[in-house]
C-alpha positions in Angstrom: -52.6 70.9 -13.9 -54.1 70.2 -10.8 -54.0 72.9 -7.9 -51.8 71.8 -4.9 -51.6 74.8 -1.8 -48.5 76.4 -0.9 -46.2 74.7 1.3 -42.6 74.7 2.6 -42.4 70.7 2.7 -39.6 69.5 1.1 -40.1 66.9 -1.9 -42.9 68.9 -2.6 -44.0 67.6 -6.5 -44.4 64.4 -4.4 -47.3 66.4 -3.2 -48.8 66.4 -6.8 -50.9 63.0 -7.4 -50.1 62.3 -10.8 -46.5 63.2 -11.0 -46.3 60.7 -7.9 -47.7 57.8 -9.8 -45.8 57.8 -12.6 -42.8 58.5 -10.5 -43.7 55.4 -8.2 -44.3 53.8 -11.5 -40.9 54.5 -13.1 -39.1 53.5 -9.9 -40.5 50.0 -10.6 -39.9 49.9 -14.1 -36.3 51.2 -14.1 -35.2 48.5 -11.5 -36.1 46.0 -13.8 -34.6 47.9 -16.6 -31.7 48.0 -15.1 -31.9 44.3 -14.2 -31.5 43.6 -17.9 -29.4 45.8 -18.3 -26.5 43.8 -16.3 -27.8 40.8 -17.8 -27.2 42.3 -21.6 -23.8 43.7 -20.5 -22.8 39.9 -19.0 -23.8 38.1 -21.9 -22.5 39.9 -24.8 -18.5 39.5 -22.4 -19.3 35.5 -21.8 -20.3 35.1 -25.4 -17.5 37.1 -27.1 -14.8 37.8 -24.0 -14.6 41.3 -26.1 -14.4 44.9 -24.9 -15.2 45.7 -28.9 -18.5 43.6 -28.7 -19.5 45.7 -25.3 -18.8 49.0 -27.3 -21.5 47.7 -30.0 -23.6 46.9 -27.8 -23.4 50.4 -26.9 -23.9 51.3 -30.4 -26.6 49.3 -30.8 -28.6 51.4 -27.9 -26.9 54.3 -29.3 -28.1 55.0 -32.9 -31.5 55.2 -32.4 -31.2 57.4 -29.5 -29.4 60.2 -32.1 -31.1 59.7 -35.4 -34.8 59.4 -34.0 -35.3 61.8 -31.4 -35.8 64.6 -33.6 -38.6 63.0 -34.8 -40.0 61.9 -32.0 -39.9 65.1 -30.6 -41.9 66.5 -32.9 -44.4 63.6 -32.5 -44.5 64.6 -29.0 -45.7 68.1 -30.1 -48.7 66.3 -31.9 -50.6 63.7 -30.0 -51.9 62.8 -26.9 -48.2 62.3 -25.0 -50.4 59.4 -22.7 -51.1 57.4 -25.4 -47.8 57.5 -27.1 -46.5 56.4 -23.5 -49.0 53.3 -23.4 -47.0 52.1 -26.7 -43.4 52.9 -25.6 -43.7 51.4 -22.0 -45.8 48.0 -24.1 -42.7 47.8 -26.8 -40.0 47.5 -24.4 -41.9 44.7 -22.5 -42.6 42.8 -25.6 -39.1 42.5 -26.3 -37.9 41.9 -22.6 -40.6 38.7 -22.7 -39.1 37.9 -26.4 -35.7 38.0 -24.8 -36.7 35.6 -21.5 -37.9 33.0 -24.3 -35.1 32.8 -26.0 -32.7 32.5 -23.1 -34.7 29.8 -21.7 -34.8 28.0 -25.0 -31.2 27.9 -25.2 -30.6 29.9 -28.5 -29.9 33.4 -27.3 -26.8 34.9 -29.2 -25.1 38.3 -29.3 -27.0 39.3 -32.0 -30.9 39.2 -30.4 -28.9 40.7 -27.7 -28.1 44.1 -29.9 -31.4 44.0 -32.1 -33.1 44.2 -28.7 -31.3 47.0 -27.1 -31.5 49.0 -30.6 -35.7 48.5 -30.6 -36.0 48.8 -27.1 -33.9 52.6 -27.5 -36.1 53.1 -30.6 -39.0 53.4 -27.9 -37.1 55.3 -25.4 -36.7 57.8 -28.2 -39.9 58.6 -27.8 -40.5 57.4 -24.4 -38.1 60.2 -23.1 -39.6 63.2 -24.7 -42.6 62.3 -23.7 -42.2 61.9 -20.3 -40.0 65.3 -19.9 -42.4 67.0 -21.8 -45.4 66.0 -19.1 -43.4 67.0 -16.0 -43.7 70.6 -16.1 -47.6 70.4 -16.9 -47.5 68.1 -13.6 -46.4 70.4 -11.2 -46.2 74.2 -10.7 -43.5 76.3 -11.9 -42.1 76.7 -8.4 -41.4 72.2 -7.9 -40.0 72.0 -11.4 -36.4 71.6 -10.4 -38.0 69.6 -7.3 -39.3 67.5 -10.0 -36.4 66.9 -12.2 -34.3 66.2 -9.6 -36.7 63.6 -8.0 -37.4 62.5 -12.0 -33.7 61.7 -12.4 -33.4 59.4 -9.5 -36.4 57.0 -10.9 -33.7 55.8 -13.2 -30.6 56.2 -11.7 -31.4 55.6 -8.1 -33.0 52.6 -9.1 -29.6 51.3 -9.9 -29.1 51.1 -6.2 -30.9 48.2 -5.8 -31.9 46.6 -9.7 -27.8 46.0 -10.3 -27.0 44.7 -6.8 -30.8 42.1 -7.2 -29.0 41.1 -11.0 -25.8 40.7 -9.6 -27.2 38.2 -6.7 -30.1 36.8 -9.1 -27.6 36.0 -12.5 -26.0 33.1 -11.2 -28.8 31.0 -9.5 -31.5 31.9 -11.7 -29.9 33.0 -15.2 -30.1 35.8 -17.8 -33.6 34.7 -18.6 -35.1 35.3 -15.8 -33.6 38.8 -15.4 -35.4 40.0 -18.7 -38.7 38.1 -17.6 -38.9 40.6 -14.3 -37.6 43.5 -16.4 -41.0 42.7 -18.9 -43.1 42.3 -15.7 -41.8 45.5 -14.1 -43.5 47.6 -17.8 -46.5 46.7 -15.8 -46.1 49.4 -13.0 -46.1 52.6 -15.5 -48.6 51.2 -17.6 -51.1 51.5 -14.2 -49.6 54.5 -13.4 -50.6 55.6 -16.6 -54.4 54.8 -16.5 -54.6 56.2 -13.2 -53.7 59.4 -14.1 -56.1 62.0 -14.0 -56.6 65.7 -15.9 -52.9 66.3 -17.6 -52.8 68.7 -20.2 -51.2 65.7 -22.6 -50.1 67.6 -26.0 -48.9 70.9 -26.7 -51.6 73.2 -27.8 -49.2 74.8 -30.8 -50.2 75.0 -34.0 -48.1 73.3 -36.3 -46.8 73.2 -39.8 -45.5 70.4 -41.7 -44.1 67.7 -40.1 -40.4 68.2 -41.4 -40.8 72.2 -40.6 -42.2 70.6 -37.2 -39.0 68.8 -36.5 -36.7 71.3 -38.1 -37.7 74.4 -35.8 -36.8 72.8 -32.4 -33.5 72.8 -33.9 -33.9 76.5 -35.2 -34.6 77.0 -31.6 -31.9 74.9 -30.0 -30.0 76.1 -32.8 -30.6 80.3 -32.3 -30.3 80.2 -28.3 -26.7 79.7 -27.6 -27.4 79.5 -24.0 -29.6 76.3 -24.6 -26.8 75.3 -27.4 -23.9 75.6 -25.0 -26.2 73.5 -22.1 -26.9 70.7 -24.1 -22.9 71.0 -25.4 -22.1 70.4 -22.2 -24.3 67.5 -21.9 -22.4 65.9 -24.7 -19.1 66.6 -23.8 -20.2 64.6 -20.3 -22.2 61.8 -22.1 -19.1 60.6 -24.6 -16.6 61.4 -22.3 -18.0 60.8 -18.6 -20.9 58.5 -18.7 -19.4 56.0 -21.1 -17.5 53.8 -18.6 -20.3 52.1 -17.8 -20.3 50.1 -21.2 -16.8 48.8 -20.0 -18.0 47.5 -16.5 -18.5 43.8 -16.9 -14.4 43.8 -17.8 -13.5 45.4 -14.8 -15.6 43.9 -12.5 -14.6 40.0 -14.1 -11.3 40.8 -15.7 -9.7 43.9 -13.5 -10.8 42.8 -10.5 -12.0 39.1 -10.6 -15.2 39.6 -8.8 -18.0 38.0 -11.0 -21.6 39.0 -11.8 -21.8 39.8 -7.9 -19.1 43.1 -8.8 -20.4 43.9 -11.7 -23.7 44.7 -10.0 -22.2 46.1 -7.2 -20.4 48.8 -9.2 -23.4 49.5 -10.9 -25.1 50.2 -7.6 -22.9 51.8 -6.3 -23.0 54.7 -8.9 -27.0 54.4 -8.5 -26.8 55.1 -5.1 -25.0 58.3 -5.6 -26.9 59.4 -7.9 -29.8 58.6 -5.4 -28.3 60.7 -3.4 -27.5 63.6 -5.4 -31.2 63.8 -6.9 -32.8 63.3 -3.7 -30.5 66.1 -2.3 -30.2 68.8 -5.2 -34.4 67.7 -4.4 -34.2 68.9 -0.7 -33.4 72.2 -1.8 -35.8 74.8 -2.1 -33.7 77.0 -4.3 -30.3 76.4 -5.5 -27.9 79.7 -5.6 -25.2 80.2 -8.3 -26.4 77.2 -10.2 -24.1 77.7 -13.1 -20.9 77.1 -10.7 -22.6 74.4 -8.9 -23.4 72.9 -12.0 -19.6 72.7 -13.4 -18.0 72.6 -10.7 -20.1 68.8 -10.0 -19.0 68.3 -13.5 -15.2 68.9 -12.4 -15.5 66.7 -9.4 -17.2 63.6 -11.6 -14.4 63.7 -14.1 -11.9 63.5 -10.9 -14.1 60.6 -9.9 -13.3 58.7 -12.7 -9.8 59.4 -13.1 -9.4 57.8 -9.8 -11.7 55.1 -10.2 -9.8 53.9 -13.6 -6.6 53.0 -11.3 -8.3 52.2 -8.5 -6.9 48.7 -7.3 -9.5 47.2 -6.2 -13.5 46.8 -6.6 -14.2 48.8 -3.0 -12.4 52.0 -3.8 -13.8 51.5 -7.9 -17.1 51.5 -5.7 -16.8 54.5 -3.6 -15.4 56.7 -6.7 -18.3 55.7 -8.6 -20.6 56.4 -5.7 -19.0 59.8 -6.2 -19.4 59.6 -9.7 -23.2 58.9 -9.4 -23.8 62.5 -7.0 -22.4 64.8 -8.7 -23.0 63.3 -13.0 -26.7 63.5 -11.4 -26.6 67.0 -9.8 -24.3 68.1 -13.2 -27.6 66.8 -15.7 -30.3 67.8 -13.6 -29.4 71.3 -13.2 -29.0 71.3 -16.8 -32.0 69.8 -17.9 -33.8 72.3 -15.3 -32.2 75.3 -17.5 -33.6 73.7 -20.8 -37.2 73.2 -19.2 -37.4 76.7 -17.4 -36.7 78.1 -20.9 -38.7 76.5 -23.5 -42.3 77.1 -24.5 -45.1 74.4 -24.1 -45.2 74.0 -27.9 -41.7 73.5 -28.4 -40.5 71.6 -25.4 -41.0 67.5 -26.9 -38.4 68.6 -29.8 -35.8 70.6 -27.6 -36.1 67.9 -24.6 -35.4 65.5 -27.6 -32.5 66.8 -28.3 -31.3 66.7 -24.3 -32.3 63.5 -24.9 -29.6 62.2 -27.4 -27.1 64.1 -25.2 -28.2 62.2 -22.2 -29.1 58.7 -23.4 -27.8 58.0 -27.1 -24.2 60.0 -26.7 -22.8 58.1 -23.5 -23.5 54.6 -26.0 -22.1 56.1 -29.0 -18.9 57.3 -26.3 -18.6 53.4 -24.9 -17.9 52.3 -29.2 -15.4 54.7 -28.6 -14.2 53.5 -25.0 -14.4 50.0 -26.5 -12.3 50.2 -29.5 -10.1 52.5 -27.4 -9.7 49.4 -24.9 -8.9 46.8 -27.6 -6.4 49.1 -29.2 -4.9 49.7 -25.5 -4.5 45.6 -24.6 -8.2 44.1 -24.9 -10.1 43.6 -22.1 -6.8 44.9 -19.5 -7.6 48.5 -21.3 -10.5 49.2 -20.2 -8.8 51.2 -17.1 -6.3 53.2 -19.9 -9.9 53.9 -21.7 -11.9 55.4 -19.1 -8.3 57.1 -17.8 -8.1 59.4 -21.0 -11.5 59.9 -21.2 -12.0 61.4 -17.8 -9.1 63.9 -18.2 -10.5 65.0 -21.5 -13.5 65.9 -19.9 -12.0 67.4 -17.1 -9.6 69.6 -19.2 -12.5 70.6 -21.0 -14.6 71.8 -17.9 -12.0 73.5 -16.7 -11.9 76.0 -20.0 -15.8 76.4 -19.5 -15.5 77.3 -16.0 -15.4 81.1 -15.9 -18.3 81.3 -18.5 -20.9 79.6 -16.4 -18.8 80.6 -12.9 -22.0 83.5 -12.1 -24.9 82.4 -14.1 -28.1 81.1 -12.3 -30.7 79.4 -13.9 -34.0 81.7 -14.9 -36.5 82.6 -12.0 -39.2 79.9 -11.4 
């Protein structure tokens, strides 16, 4: 890790030269991920007009992001983490490019559209892991929740300004061209990547068998009911919270009759809180009583959402997601500090696999659910009764964890 003097500057694993090209680099990358993102979510709803079909799509990111992590966590425990990142970051832009072609072409359908999102998850799998289990050798104890927060808002504050670039970009230019930049914008890590200099890049453990490998994480995960009940809680807000977004397109074209443009503006909206949250959980040098800050952001993001699912039109859906986007971010993050804090070197790619299905395969798997939920409820018109029960599940559910978590801070750093 490289040596960086003491310092009371703020955004201070900014200060670290290799975290800050790969977080340049991700900032880049994820606003062109997110890019084809809206243009996956648009096209499955214009070729099927079904809220079922956006659920699958969610599925279809979904079930490689819970059956494969495990494994690639324990693959992150084994080899040189870099060079596992040169392969996920070149996978992902294959199959944008792959994508681009056949949009121009003309012969696109739904189903390149989900064997796309489920290999392009395969790599995040991987990708993930990989990339959480690198941040802490980045930086010094002390920046690690500086890091994380700063970490979270490569992806989600680049939905401030990918969705609202689709949203403008979709109609003149066409789907294609969305997933062309998104391939393009794989370019920015993978120079991030070579430029990187002196990172301690696997684990130092010894290991046993590969399936013993992959089955003590989980022992670990398993045996520390702290980290159990963290990365519980990271569920119960994946499936039940961070699902809506599946359902998007048919509020932004069916709820509220404002196009690609509203669709991407509803997206950005919740990327700019969550810009905000992980710039400003950031700004902190120490966080007090993080176990109350932590639910009680989790409390307020449920409320978010029960509002925004009646909201009657697409400026006050905006503003509740905006909401939505601070305090989901400042909810994960301190989480996912907790989990990092506590885990050995050796051992960190399998557990942060495992906050990795919470955080990236559970909210797909939740939007089947909010889907099929939505058809049952009236189709495309249900998407608001979806995300409405949802919500106050979640809520309910916080409420009940509230006094365990009301005094607990996070270990010293």
């Amino acid at each position: 890790m490289e040596k960086v003097e003491s310092t009371t500057t703020r955004f201070g694993a900014l200060r670290y030269r290799n975290f800050n090209l790969l977080w340049s680099g991700l900032i880049v990358s994820n606003m062109g991920t997110w890019m084809q993102n809206v243009a996956n979510g648009w096209l499955v709803l214009q070729l099927t007009n079904s809220p079922l079909w956006l659920g699958l799509l969610g599925l279809s990111f979904a079930l490689p992001m819970i059956f494969l992590p495990l494994v690639a966590g324990a693959v992150v425990d084994r080899v040189h983490r870099i060079r596992l990142l040169y392969v996920t970051q070149t996978t992902p832009m294959l199959i944008a490019f792959v994508l681009a072609a056949l949009t121009w072409l003309g012969v696109i359908n739904v189903w390149h559209i989900l064997i796309a999102s489920f290999l392009s998850s395969a790599a995040l799998a991987f990708d993930n892991p990989a990339r959480q289990a690198l941040i802490p050798d980045m930086v010094q104890p002390k920046d690690l929740l500086n890091a994380l927060s700063l970490n979270s808002a490569t992806y989600n504050g680049a939905a401030l300004i990918g969705p609202a670039l689709a949203g403008a970009l979709l109609g003149p230019l066409g789907a294609g061209a969305l997933f062309f930049i998104n391939g393009v914008s794989f370019l920015a890590v993978i120079f991030a990547l070579a430029a990187m200099r002196d990172v301690r890049t696997h684990s130092g453990g010894q290991h046993k068998s590969f399936g013993d490998s992959m089955l003590k994480g989980f022992s670990y995960a398993w045996n520390n009911h702290m980290i159990l009940a963290l990365l519980a809680l990271s569920a119960l807000a994946a499936i039940f919270g961070r699902s809506y977004q599946n359902l998007l397109p048919a509020f932004a074209r069916d709820i509220w009759h404002s196009g690609p443009e509203g669709y991407g503006l509803l997206l950005a909206a919740a990327g700019g809180g969550a810009l905000v949250g992980a710039f400003g959980l950031a700004a902190f040098k120490k966080v007090e009583r993080q176990g109350a800050v932590m639910l009680v952001n989790g409390l307020l993001f449920s409320v978010s959402l029960v509002v925004f699912a009646i909201s009657p039109n697409l400026i006050l859906g905006m503003v509740m997601l905006f909401i939505a986007g601070v305090t989901s971010t400042i909810y994960g993050t301190i989480i996912a500090t907790f989990i990092q804090v506590a885990v050995p070197n050796e051992l960190r790619g399998r557990v942060m696999s495992l906050y990795a299905i919470t955080l990236i395969g559970l909210p797909s798997l939740g939007a089947l659910g909010s889907g099929a939920v939505a058809e049952w409820l009236g189709g495309l018109q249900g998407a608001p009764r979806a995300v409405l029960l949802a919500s106050i599940v979640l809520g309910v559910i916080l409420i009940f964890v509230l006094p365990v978590f009301w005094k607990r801070d996070l270990p010293e750093q």
